[in-house]
N, C-alpha and C positions, 0 to 999 in steps of 0.2 A: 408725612407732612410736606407740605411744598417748600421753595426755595423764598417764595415773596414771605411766609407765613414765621416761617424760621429766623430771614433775617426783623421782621415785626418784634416775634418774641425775645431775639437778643435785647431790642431797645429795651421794650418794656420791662423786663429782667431786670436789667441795668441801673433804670432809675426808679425802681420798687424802694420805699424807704421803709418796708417790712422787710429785717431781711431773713425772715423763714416763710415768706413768699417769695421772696426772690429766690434763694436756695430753692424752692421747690419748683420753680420756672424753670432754672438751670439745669434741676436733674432731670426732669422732664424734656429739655431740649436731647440733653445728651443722650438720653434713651433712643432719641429718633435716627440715632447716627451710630450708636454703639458706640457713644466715646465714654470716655471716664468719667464719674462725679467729681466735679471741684470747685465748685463753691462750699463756704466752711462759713461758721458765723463763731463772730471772735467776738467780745465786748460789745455788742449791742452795733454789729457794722456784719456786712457780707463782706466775706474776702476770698482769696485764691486757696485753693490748694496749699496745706502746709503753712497756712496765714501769709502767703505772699500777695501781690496786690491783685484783685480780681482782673485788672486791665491782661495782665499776662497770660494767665488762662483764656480767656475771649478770645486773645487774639491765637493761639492751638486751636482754638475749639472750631472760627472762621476759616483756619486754612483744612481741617478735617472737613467740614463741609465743604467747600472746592473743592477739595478731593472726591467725596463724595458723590458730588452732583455733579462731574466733569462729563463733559459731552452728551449734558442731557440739556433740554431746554430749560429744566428748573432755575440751573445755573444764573440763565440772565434776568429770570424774577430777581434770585436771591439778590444781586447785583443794583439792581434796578431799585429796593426795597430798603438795601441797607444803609443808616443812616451815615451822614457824612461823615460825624466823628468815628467810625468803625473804620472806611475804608485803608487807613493808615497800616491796617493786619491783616489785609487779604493780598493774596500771594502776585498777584497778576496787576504788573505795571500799565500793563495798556490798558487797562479798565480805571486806573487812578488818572491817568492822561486824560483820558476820554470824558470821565467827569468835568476836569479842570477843562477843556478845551471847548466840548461841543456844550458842556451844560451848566457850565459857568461856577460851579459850587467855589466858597471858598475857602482857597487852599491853605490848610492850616501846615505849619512849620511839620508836625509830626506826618501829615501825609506826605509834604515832600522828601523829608529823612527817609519815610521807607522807602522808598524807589529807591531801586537795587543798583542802578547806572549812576554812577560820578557823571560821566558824561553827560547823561537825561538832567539830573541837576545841576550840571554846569550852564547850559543853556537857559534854562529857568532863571537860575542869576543874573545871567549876562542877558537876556530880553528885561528884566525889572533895572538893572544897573542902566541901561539905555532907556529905557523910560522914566528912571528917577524916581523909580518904586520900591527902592529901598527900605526893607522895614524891619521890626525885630524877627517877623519871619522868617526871612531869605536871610538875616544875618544867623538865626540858627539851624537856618540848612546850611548855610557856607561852612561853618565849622564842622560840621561832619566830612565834607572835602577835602582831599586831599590835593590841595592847588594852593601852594604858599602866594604866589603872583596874584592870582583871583581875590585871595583876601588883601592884597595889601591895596591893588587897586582902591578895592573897598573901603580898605581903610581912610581914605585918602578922601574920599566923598561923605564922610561921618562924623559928627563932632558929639552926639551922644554918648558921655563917659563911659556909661555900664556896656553900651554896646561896642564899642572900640574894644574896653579889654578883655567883653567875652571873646569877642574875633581874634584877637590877640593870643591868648593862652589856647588858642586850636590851633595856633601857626605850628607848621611842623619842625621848623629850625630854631633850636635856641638860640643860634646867631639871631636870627630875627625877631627873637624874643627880646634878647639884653639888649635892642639897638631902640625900641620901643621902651624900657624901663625907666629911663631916666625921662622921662616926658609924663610923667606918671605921677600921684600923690602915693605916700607911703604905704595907704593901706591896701590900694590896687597891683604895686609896686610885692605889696605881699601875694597876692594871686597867683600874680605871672610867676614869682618863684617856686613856689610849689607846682607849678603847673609845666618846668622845663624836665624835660626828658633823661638829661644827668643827672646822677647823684652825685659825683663831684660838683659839678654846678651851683648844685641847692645847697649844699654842704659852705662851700667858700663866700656866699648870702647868708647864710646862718650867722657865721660870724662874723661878720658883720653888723647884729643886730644885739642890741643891748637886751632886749626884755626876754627873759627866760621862756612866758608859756609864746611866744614866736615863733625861738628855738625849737620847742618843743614842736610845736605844729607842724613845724619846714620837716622836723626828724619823722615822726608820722606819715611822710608820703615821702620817703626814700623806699626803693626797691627792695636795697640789700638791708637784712637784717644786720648784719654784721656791722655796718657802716652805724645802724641805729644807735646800736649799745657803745660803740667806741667812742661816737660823739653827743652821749647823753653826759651832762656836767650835773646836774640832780635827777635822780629816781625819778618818774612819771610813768604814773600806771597808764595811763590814756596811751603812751608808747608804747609801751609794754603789748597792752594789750591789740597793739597792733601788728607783734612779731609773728611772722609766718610757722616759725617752729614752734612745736609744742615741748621739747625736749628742753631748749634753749626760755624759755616761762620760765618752765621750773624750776632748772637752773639758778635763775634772778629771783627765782622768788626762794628759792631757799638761801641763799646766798644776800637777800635783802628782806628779811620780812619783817622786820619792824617798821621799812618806811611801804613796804606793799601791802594791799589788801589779797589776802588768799582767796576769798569770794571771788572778789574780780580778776583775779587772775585764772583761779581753776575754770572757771565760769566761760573764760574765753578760748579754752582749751579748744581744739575743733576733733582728737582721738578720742573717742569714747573709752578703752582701755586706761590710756592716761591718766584721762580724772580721775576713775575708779581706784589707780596703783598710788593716786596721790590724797583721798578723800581724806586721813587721816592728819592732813595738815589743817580742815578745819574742825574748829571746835564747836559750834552749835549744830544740833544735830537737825535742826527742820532746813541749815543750809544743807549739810547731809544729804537729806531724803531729797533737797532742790536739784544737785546737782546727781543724784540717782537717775532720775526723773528726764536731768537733761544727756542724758547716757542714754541713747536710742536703742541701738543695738552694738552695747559689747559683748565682749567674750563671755560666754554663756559660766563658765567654771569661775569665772572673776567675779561676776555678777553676785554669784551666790554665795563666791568665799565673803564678800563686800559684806551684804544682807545678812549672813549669819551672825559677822563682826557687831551688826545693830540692833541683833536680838530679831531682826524679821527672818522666819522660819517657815516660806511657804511652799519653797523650791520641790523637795522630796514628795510633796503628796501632788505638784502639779506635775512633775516628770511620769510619776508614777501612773498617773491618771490617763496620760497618752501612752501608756505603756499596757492600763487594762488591768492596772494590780490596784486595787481598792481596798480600805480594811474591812473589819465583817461588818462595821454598820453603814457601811454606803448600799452592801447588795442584798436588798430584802424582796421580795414577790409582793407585788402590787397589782392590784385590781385594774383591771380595764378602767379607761376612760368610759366610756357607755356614748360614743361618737360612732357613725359607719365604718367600717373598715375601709371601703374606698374612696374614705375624706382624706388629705394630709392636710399638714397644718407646722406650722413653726412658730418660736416664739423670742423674743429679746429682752434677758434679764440684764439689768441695770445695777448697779453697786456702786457704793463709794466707800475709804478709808484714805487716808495717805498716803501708803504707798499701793494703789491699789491701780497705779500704770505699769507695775512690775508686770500684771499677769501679761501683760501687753507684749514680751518678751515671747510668748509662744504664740504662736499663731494660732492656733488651735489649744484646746484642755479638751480631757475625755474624747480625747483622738479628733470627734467630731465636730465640735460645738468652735465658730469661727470668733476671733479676737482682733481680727481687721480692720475694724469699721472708725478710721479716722474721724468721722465726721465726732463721735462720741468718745469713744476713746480719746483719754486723757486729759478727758476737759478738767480743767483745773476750776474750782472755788474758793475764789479767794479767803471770804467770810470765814468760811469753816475751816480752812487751808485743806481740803481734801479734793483727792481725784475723782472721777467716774469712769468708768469701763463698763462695756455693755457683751454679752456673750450670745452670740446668735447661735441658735439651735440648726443643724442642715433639717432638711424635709421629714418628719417623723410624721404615725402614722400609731392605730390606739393596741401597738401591741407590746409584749413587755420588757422589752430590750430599750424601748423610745421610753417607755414611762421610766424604765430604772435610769434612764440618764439624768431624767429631770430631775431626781433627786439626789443624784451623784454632784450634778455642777451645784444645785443650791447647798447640798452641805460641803463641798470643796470651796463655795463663798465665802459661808458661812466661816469655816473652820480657819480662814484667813484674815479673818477679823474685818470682812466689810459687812455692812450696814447698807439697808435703804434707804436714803434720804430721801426729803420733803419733794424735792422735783426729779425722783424718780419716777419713770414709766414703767409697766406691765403690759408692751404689745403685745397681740395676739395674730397669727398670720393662718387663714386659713383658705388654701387650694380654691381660685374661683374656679377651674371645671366643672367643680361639682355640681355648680347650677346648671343646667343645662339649656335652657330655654329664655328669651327676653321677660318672659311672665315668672318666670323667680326671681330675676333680679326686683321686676315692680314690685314682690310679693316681699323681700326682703327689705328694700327702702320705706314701703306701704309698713310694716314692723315696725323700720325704726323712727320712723318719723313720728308716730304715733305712739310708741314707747320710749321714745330715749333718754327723760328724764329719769323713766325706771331702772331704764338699763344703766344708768349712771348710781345709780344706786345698790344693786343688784351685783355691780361686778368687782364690786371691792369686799374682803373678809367684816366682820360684822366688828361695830364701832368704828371704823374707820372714818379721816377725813380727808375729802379729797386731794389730792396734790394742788399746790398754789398755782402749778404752772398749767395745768391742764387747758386754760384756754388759751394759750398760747401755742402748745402743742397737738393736742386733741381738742378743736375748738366746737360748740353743738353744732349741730349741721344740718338739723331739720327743718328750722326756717328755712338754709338756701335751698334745700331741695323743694317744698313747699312753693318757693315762691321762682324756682329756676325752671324757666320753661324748657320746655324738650320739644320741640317741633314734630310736627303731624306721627308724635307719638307711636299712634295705633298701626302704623304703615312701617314702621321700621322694622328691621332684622334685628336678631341679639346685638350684633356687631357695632350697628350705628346705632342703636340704642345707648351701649356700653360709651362709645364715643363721646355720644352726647351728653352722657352721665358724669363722664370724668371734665368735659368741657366747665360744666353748670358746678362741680364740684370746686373748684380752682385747686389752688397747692393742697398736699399733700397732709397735711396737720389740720386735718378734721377726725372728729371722734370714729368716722368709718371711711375708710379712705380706696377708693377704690384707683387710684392712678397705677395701680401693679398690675391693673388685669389685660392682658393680652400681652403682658412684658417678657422675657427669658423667663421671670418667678413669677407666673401670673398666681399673684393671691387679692383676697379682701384683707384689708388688715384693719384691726380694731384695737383702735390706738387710747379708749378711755380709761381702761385699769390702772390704780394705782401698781410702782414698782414691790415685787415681794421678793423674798428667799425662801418663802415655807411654800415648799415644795405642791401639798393639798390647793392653798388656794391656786395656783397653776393649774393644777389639773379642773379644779370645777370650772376656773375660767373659759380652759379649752371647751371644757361640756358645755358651760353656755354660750359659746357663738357657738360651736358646732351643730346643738341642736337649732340655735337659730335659721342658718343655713339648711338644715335636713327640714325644715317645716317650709320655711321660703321654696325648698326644691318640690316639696311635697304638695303646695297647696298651686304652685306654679305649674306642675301635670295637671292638676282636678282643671283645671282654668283653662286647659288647654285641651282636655278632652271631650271630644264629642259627643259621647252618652254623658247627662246630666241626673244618670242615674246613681246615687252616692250611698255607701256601706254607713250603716249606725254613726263608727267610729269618723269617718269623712265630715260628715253632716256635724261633729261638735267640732271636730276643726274649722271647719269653715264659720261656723257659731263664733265659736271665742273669737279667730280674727275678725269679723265684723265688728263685734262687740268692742273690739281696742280702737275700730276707726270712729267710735260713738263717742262726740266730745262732752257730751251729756254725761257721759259714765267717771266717777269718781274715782281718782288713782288711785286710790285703796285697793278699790275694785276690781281695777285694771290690771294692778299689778299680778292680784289673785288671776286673772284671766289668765294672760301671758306665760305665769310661771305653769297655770295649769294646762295651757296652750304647749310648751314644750318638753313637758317632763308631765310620764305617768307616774314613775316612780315615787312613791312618798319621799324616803331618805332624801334625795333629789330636793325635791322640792322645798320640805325642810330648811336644808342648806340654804336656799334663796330667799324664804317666808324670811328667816334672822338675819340675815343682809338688810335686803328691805327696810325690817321693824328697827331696824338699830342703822339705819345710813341715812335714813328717808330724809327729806326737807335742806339738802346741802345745795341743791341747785335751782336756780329759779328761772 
C-alpha cells in the first residue's frame, strides 16, 4: 500500500461512525506495516488499545509508518496526504514547519506543542506576540515552555481571565505564582494553588480555606502521601483513593471502615496480589468476581487459593489440560472430518459465564488453543453481568490428534460452567492456498452468492435461531459482491483479483470475509455460524465450508482446463452449479442441489437436509 493511500485511510478510519468498520480499517492498516491491532470497540465507540483514547494509538501507528517508509519516496506522498489534524504525531519537525510556512495550514495549539524545540516554539510566540496574534493558541503552546519571562511578558498583553490563569498555573515559579494570586477571584485563586509545585505551599493555602471538600481537593494533588493523611481533618475517599501506596489503602481502610467504602478503595488498588490478599474485606460477592476480573495478572497460586475460597473450581483441569492429563472422557477416537488432508483450517469458540475472564490467566489451554485475543476477551455484558472469552484454535488439519482437541477444549468449557450466549459466534477459518487459481475464488463467490441464504441456514445445528448480532458481525455479503465491480475482471492474475475482491468486500465482518488472504494467516474465514460447545456441530461446520472450498477448487480446474472433455461425475458437478445460479430455481430446490452438489455421502447430507428443514425462513 502506498504512503498517499495510507495516510487517506487513517482519515477515513477515523471518522467512520461504524465502529466495527473502523476497527476493521485499522486492522487492515496495521497489517500493511506489521504493526499491532489497536483499535478495540468499548460501548458502542472505537477506542485505543486497552480502552485508551484512540488519538494515542494513531499517533504509534504514524510514527511506525515514518519509520517504515524512511528514505523512500512514499514518504512524501504520505506527508503530502495526511490530513492537518494528524500532523501533530508524526515524528519530523521540519515537515510540521513546512506546512505552517510554505502551505499556509492552520496551525492548531496541538501541532505547535509537538515540535520537539522550545526554542522553534519560542519563536512562533514571539513572531504572533509582535504581531498581536495572540490567541488561545499560542497561549497553549506557551504553557508547555519553559520560559517564565515569555509568559509573563504575555501576560502583560492579555485581559481574558481563563487565559491569564491557564498561563499563570504553567508559570514554573511559585514565587510567581503567589505574586499573581491576589489579583485573582477565589475560585481561580483555587487553580493556581493546586497547580504550585510545593506541597508545603499548597498545604499552608489549605488552611487557609474554610470549606472542607477545598481542603480536600488542594490534599488530592500534593505529591507526598504522607503529607495526605496527616492533613486530612475528615476521612475522604476521593483522597484516599488518590494515595500512591497500596499498602498504606489498606492500612486506612482497615483502620477506617465504617466511614470508607471497601469497593472504592480495593477497586483503586493498582497490585493485583493485593486485592486478591484483601478480597475478603468485601462482602457481596458479584463485587468479588468485579474485583477478580480487575486482577489482571496475579500470582497464579493466589489466584486459585482466591477462586476455590468462591467455590470456582476451574484451575486443576485447565493446568492439567496444558499439561496433557485429561480424564478418560475427554480422550475418545473420532472419525475423520471427511475434508482433504491438505486443507487446514482453524476455528474461534466463544463462551460466556461470570467468571469466564479467569481462563484469560493462561495464555493458552490444551497447550495449544490461544487465549490472547484482547479484542474479545473479557468483554463484559452488562445485562447479563457475564464475560466472554473466545479460544482460537492454532492451524489444525482433518487428523485425529486436531479433532480430539476440539473436544477436549469444548468439554473443558463446558465443564467450567460457560454457556453460549445469544451474540455468540462459530468462526470457521479455512487455509486460502487451497484454491489455487483466480477461477476458484469466482467458483467460490459464484456459490456463495447464489446460496447464502442457504448457507445461513444450513450452518447452524437444527432448530436453531440465528444470533441477534450476526448483521453486525457477519453481515450478508452477496448484494456487495453482486453489485461491487472488479475491473477488467477477465485480465487479472489470482493476486489482483484477490486485491480487488477484499477492496469491493470493505471491513472484515461479513458473512465470508476474505481480508486474511495473502496475510502471515492467510485464510477465508466464514464468520455466519451461530457460537456452540458441542463439539459435532464444529466438526460438520468445518465439513461444510471445507467441502465448499474443495468444489470451488474443483470446478475452478474444470474452467481452466483445456480439454472440455468431462467424466460422468464432472458433467453433474458442473450441472448442479448451474442450476444454483438459475434464479428460476426454488430454494427448496436449490438447497437439495447444493447439499447434493457437496456431499456424496448420504449420513452427510442427512445432517444438512435437518438444518435446512428445521432453520429455513430466518433470513430474508
Amino acid at each position: 500500500m502506498k504512503g498517499k493511500e495510507i495516510a487517506e485511510l487513517i482519515s477515513t478510519a477515523y471518522e467512520m461512525k461504524n465502529p466495527n468498520n473502523a476497527i476493521a480499517l485499522f486492522d487492515l492498516l496495521c497489517d500493511q506495516i506489521n504493526f499491532p491491532h489497536f483499535a478495540e470497540y468499548e460501548r458502542g465507540y472505537t477506542v485505543g488499545k486497552n480502552g485508551r483514547a484512540i488519538e494515542d494509538d494513531i499517533s504509534e501507528f504514524i510514527k511506525a509508518v515514518e519509520q517504515k517508509l524512511k528514505g523512500t519516496e512514499e514518504l512524501e506522498g504520505f506527508y503530502e496526504n495526511l490530513e492537518d489534524g494528524f500532523l501533530c504525531y508524526i515524528d519530523d519537525d521540519i515537515i510540521k514547519l513546512k506546512k505552517f510556512f510554505e502551505e499556509g495550514i492552520f496551525m492548531t495549539g496541538s501541532i505547535v506543542k509537538s515540535i520537539k524545540s522550545d526554542d522553534i516554539k519560542t519563536k512562533i510566540i514571539k513572531s504572533a506576540l509582535k504581531n498581536g496574534e495572540i490567541n488561545y493558541i499560542y497561549i497553549d503552546v506557551l504553557s508547555s515552555i519553559n520560559n517564565d519571562e515569555l509568559k509573563e511578558k504575555v501576560l502583560e498583553q492579555i485581559e481574558d481571565p481563563s487565559f491569564r490563569i491557564y498561563l499563570i498555573c504553567s508559570l514554573n515559579s511559585d514565587e510567581l505564582k503567589e505574586k499573581y494570586m491576589e489579583r485573582v477571584s477565589p475560585a481561580d485563586r483555587f487553580k493556581i494553588i493546586i497547580s504550585l509545585k510545593s506541597d508545603e505551599l499548597k498545604l499552608e493555602y489549605a488552611r487557609t480555606i474554610n470549606k472542607n471538600k477545598l481542603q480536600a481537593a488542594i490534599l488530592m494533588h500534593l505529591k507526598s502521601d504522607e503529607l495526605k493523611l496527616e492533613n486530612m481533618n475528615e476521612i475522604d475517599i476521593a483522597v484516599v483513593q488518590t494515595i500512591k501506596s497500596d499498602d498504606i489503602k489498606i492500612k486506612w481502610l482497615l483502620d477506617n471502615r465504617e466511614k470508607l467504602s471497601e469497593e472504592e478503595v480495593l477497586f483503586s488498588l493498582k497490585n493485583d496480589n493485593i486485592k486478591l490478599q484483601n478480597i475478603d474485606l468485601l462482602e457481596d460477592r458479584n463485587s468479588k468476581i468485579e474485583l477478580l476480573n480487575r486482577a489482571k495478572r496475579p500470582d497464579l497460586k493466589l489466584l486459585m487459593h482466591t477462586c476455590n475460597k468462591l467455590g470456582i473450581n476451574i484451575f486443576d483441569e485447565l493446568i492439567n489440560s496444558n499439561n496433557g492429563i485429561y480424564p478418560e472422557n475427554y480422550n475418545r477416537k473420532w472419525q475423520k472430518i471427511g475434508i482433504p488432508q491438505d486443507m487446514s483450517f482453524g476455528i474461534e469458540i466463544e463462551a460466556a459465564s461470570e467468571y469466564a475472564f479467569l481462563y484469560t490467566q493462561f495464555p493458552h489451554i490444551c497447550k495449544r488453543w490461544d487465549m490472547t485475543n484482547e479484542r474479545v476477551n473479557r468483554k463484559y455484558l452488562e445485562e447479563e453481568n457475564i464475560y466472554i472469552i473466545e479460544a482460537s484454535s492454532p492451524i489444525l488439519s482433518d487428523c485425529n490428534e486436531d479433532i480430539q482437541d476440539i473436544y477436549r477444549v469444548c468439554t473443558l468449557l463446558k465443564s467450567g460452567g460457560l454457556e453460549v450466549e445469544d451474540n455468540c459466534g462459530g468462526h470457521v477459518h479455512i487455509g486460502a492456498n487451497y484454491l489455487t487459481t483466480k477461477e476458484s475464488y469466482q467458483r467460490l463467490i459464484e456459490l456463495w452468492c447464489n446460496c447464502e441464504k442457504i448457507i445461513f441456514e444450513i450452518c447452524d445445528e437444527p432448530y436453531s435461531v440465528k444470533r441477534f448480532t450476526y448483521d453486525d458481525y457477519a453481515t450478508p455479503i452477496s448484494g456487495i459482491l453482486k453489485e461491487g465491480k472488479i475491473e477488467d475482471e477477465q485480465n487479472l492474475n489470482k493476486d489482483e483479483f484477490i486485491a480487488q475482491l477484499q477492496s469491493v468486500q470493505g471491513d472484515r465482518y461479513k458473512s465470508i470475509n476474505f481480508a486474511n488472504v495473502g496475510k502471515k494467516a492467510s485464510t477465508i474465514e466464514f464468520r455466519i455460524p451461530n457460537g456452540s460447545l458441542n463439539p459435532n456441530v464444529w466438526i460438520e461446520n468445518i465439513k461444510l465450508f471445507g467441502r465448499m472450498m474443495k468444489i470451488a477448487e474443483e470446478l475452478g480446474k474444470l474452467d481452466n482446463r483445456e480439454t472440455k472433455e468431462y467424466t460422468r461425475e464432472e458433467r453433474r458437478k458442473l450441472w448442479l452449479a448451474t442450476m444454483l445460479t438459475n434464479a428460476n430455481v426454488p430454494e427448496e430446490d436449490k438447497a437439495k442441489f447444493l447439499i447434493n452438489l457437496l456431499f456424496d455421502e448420504e449420513e452427510y447430507k442427512q445432517i444438512y437436509f435437518e438444518r435446512y428443514n428445521t432453520n429455513k425462513g430466518q433470513l430474508h
